[in-house]
C-alpha positions as a printed Julia matrix, in Angstrom:
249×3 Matrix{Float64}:
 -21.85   23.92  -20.02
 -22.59   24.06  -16.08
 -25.13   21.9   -14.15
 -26.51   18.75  -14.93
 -28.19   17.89  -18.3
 -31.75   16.17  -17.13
 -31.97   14.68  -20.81
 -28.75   12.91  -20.54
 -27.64    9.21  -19.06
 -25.92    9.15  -15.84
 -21.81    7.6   -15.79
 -21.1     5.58  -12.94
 -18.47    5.1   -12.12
 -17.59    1.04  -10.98
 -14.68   -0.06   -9.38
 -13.37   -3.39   -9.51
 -11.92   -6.35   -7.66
  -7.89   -5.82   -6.78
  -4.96   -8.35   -7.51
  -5.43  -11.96   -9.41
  -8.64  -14.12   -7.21
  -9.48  -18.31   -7.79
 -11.65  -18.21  -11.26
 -14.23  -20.56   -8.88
 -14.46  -17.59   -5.69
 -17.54  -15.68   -6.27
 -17.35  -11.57   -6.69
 -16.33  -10.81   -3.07
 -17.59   -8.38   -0.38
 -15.46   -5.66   -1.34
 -17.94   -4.92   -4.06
 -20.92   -3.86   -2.12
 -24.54   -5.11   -3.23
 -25.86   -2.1    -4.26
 -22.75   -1.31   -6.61
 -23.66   -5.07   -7.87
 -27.34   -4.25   -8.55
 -26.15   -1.14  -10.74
 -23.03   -2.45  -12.81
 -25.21   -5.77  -13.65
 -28.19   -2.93  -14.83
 -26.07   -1.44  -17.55
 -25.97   -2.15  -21.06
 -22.8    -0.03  -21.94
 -19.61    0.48  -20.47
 -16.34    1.62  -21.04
 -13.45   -0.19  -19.56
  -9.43    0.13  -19.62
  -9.35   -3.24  -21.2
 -12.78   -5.57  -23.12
 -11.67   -8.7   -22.23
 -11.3    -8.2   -18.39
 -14.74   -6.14  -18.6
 -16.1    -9.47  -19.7
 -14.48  -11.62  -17.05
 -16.01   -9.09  -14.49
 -19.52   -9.11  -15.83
 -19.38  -12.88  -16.12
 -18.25  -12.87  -12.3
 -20.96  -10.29  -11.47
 -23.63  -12.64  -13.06
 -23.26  -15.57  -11.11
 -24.58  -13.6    -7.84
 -26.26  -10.58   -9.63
 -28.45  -10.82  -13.17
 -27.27   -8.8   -15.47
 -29.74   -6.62  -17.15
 -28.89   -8.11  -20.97
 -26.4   -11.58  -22.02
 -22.83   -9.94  -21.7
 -22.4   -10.49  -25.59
 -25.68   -7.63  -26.09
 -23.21   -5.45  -23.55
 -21.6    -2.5   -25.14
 -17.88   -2.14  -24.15
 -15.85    0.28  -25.24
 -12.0     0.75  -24.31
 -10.52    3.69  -22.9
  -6.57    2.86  -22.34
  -3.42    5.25  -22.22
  -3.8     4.53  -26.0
  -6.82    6.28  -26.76
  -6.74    9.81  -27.8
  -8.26   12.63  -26.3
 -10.56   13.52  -29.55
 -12.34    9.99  -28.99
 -13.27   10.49  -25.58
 -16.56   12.56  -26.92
 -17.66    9.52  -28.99
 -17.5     7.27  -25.71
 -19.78    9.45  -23.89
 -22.32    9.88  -26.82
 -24.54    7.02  -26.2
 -24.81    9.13  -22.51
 -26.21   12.16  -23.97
 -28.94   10.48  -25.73
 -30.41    9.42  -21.94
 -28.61    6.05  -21.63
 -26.74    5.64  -18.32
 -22.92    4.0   -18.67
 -20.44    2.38  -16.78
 -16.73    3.24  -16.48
 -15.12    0.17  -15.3
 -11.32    0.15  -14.01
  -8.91   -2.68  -14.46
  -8.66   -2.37  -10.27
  -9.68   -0.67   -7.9
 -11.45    3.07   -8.35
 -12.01    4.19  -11.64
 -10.2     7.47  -12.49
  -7.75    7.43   -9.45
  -4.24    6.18  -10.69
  -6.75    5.15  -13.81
  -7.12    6.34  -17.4
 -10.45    6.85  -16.57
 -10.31   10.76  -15.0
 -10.43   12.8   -18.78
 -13.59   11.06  -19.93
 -14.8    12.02  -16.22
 -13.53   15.93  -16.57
 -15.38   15.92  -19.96
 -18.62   13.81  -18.59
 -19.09   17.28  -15.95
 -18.1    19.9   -19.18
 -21.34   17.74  -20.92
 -23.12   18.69  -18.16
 -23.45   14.67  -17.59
 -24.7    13.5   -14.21
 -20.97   11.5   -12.51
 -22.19    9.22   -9.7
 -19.13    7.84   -7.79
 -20.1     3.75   -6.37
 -18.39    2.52   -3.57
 -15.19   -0.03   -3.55
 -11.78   -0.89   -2.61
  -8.92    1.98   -3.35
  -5.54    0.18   -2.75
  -4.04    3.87   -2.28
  -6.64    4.45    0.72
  -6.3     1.54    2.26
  -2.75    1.25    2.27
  -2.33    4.78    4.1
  -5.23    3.61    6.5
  -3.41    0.32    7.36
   0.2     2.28    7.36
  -0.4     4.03   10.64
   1.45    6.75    8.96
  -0.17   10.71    8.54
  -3.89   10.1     7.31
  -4.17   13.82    7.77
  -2.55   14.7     4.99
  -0.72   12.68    2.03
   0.46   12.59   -1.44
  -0.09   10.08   -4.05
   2.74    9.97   -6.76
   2.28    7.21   -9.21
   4.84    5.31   -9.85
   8.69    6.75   -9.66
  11.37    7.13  -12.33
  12.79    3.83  -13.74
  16.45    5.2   -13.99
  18.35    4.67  -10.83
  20.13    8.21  -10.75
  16.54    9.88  -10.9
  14.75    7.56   -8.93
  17.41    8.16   -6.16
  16.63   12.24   -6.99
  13.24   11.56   -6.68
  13.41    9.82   -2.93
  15.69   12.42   -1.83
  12.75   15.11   -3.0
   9.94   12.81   -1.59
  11.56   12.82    1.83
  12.04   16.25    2.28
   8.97   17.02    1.47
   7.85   14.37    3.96
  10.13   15.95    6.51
   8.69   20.16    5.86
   5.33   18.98    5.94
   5.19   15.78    8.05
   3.46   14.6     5.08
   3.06   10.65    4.11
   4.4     9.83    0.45
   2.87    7.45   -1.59
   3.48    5.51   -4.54
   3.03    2.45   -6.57
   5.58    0.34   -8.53
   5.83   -2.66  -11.25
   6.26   -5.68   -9.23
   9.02   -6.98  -10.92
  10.79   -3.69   -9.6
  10.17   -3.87   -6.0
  13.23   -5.21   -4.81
  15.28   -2.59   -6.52
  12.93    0.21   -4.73
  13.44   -1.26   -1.55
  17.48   -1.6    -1.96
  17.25    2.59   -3.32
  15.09    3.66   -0.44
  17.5     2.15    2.35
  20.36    3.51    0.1
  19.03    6.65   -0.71
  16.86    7.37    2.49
  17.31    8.38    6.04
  17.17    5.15    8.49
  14.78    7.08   11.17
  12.28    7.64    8.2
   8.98    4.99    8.08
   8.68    2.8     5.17
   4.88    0.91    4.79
   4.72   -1.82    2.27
   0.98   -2.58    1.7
   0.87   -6.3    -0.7
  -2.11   -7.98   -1.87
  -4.6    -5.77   -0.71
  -7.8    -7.24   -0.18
  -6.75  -10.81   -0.78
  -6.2   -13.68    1.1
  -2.36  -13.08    1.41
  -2.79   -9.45    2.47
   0.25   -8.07    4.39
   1.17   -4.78    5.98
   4.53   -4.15    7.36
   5.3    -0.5     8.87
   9.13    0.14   10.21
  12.05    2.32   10.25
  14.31    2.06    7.1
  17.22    1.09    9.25
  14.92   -2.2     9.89
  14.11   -2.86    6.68
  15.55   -5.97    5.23
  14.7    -7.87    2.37
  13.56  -11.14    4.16
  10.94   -8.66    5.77
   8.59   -8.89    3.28
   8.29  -11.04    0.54
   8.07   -8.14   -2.43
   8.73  -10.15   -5.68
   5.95   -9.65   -8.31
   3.32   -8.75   -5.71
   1.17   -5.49   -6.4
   2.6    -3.12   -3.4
   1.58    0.19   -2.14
   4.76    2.14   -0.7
   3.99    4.78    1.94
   6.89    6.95    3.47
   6.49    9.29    6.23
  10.03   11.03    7.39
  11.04   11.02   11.02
């Protein structure tokens, strides 16, 4: 099917809030007004995970009224457990003319999110995708990097075993190096330190490393040097959601 089906709901898509905030702060600035206004309208939504879908409407309806009580909400999970022959059920209450919500767990829903299938189908349904505006810790890591903004790479996260995550840097650089290109990548926090020791190992001291923690919060940091002046007691990395962004020199 091509073009938009008239008859059917609309799927917004609603990002969320990034990193762990005070349960007493209110839902900050980074979620816009007008993205309030239409997450606390809808009565169905579809979210990585119901309980934090909850804890966001619940924080949404102390500045914004939601539309219905958050127990007459519909939420519906869509996780890296759900299989692809469900994601037609999630989108059926859209096809009858009721609009939806996908939610993500942080950040921009369907960008380093489970979320971009049910999205790809949404368009094949010939379902009306409206994108709402919010905080992408990918973006604004490479904006706050001063590294190429012209033209980068996002890579997810990088292989767990040290002989191919070594491999891996090695590839990431050159590419970096042919196509003065900025590399970017996320990692468990638990892991960073180990990243950091395998990129000064692994990588060549004249390339730029940008280490992008706690975006949007209160203990936001950006740090952007040369590997060769890259020490641990740079940056405190340990269990903090980072953003890495390489560019080679």
């Amino acid at each position: 099917m091509s073009g938009t089906n008239t008859m059917s709901g609309t799927l917004y898509l609603i990002p969320n809030t990034l990193g762990k905030r005070d349960e007493a702060d209110p839902l900050p600035d980074v979620i816009p007004a007008g993205v309030q206004q239409v997450a606390a309208s809808l009565d169905y939504l579809v979210a990585e995970n119901a309980k934090t879908a909850r804890a966001f409407l619940k924080k949404l309806g102390e500045t914004c009224p939601l539309a219905r009580p958050i127990q007459q909400i519909e939420i519906r999970e869509l996780n890296v457990n759900t299989r692809a022959d469900a994601l037609a059920d999630l989108l059926a209450p859209l096809a009858t003319g009721r609009d939806g919500g996908l939610l993500s767990e942080a950040g921009v829903p369907a960008v380093a999110d489970p979320g971009a299938e049910l999205v790809r189908l949404a368009h094949a349904r010939g379902i009306r995708v409206r994108p709402l505006v919010g905080p992408s810790s990918i973006l604004l890591a490479v904006m706050g990097s001063g590294l190429n903004g012209q033209s980068f790479a996002f890579n997810g996260y990088l292989p767990v075993d040290p002989d191919d995550r070594a491999k891996r840097l090695r590839e990431l650089e050159q590419h970096s190096r042919k196509f003065r290109q900025t590399q970017v990548w996320i990692e468990t926090p638990y892991r960073n330190g180990a990243l950091l020791d395998a990129l000064r190992q692994h990588c060549a001291g004249t390339t730029l490393l940008s280490v992008a923690v706690d975006l949007t919060l209160p203990t936001e940091t950006i740090v952007t040097l040369p590997l060769s002046d890259w020490r641990p007691d740079r940056l405190d990395l340990h269990k903090r959601p980072a953003i890495f962004s390489l560019l080679a020199g």
